[in-house]
C-alpha positions, 0 to 999 in steps of 0.5 A, a space after each residue: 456492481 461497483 461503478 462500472 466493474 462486477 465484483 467477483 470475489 475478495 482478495 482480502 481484508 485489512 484494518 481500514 477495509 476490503 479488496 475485492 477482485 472485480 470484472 469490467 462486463 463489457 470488455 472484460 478487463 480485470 481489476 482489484 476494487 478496495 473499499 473503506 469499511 462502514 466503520 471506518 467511513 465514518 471516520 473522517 481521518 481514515 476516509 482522508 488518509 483512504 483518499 490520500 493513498 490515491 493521490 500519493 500513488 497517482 503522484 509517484 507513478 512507477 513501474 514497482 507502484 501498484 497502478 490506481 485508475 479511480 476513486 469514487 464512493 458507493 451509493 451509501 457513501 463509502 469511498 473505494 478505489 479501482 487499482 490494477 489486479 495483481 498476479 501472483 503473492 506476496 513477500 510475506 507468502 514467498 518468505 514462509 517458505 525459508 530465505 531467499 537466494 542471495 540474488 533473489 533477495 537482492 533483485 527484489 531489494 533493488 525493486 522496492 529500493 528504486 520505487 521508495 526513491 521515486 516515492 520520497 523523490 515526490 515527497 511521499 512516504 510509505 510508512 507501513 512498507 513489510 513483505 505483506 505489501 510487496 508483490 511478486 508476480 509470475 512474470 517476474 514484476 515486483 510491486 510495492 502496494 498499500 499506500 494507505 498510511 503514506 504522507 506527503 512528507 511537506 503536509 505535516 511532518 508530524 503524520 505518523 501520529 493521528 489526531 487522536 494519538 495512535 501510532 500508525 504502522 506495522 510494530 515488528 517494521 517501524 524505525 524507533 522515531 516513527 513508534 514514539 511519534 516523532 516527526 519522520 521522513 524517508 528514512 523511516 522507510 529504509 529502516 523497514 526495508 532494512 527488516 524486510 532484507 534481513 528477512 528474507 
């Protein structure tokens, strides 16, 4: 258990932690449960930047933004997150199978567009937006996720550096200010997105 939701299998592990797919007993309702590794709990820049995802979603608030509902630490002090459970595959799935049609492309493109808007509109930053974390839903929704090295774009303008000097990213996405650590703002995000449109 994890708070008030049964863990029920893991959907999937990244750099900072795990996510697992958890049950509400009660009423049934589902949800995706991230928790920070033991690792990276110990560090306290990583378990900032894990409470920051939180707040920057909460923020934004859009229907393209994965919803976040709660966030708390296990008994052992590892922090975690309760976010709604996402149907369906990513980007980065879809793309293994060749390149979109035009208007696919284009509905997909406009999604993400329109929640980088909302996001830079309160100040926040995505900062590692690639297919990996753009959802597609049978139902047709599409949802960007991941905020886990976004920034405010007021609290430091240099963030995409850490204290200890790593660039934080994903390599093949980043914009050239964003890999040599120089200050950035939301335009960092539309150069990834401009990768992301000449992938698919």
């Amino acid at each position: 258990m994890v708070g008030n939701y049964r863990i029920t299998a893991p959907i999937g592990t990244g750099g900072m932690g795990t996510v697992y797919r958890a049950v509400q007993p009660e009423i049934g309702s589902v949800v995706a449960v991230k928790v920070l590794s033991q690792q990276s709990a110990s560090d306290s820049d990583t378990v900032q930047r894990f409470f920051d995802e939180a707040r920057s979603v909460n923020v934004i608030r859009h229907q393209n933004i994965v919803n976040i509902m709660d966030l708390a630490r296990l008994p052992d002090g590892r922090p975690y997150i309760i976010m709604e459970y996402l149907d369906g595959h990513s980007l980065k799935t879809q793309l293994r199978h060749g390149p979109l049609a035009i208007n696919e492309a284009a509905r997909i493109s406009l999604a993400v567009l329109d929640a980088l808007a909302a996001a830079h509109a309160r100040g926040v930053q995505h900062r590692d937006l690639k297919p990996d974390n753009i959802m597609l839903a049978p139902s047709g929704r599409i949802t960007l996720v991941d905020f886990g090295i976004a920034k405010f774009a007021t609290a430091n303008p240099n963030a995409a550096r850490t204290e200890t000097g790593a660039i934080l990213g994903t390599p093949h996405y980043m914009a050239p200010e964003q890999a040599q650590g120089r200050p950035i703002d939301g335009r960092t995000d539309i150069y990834a997105m401009g990768v992301v449109i000449y992938e698919m």
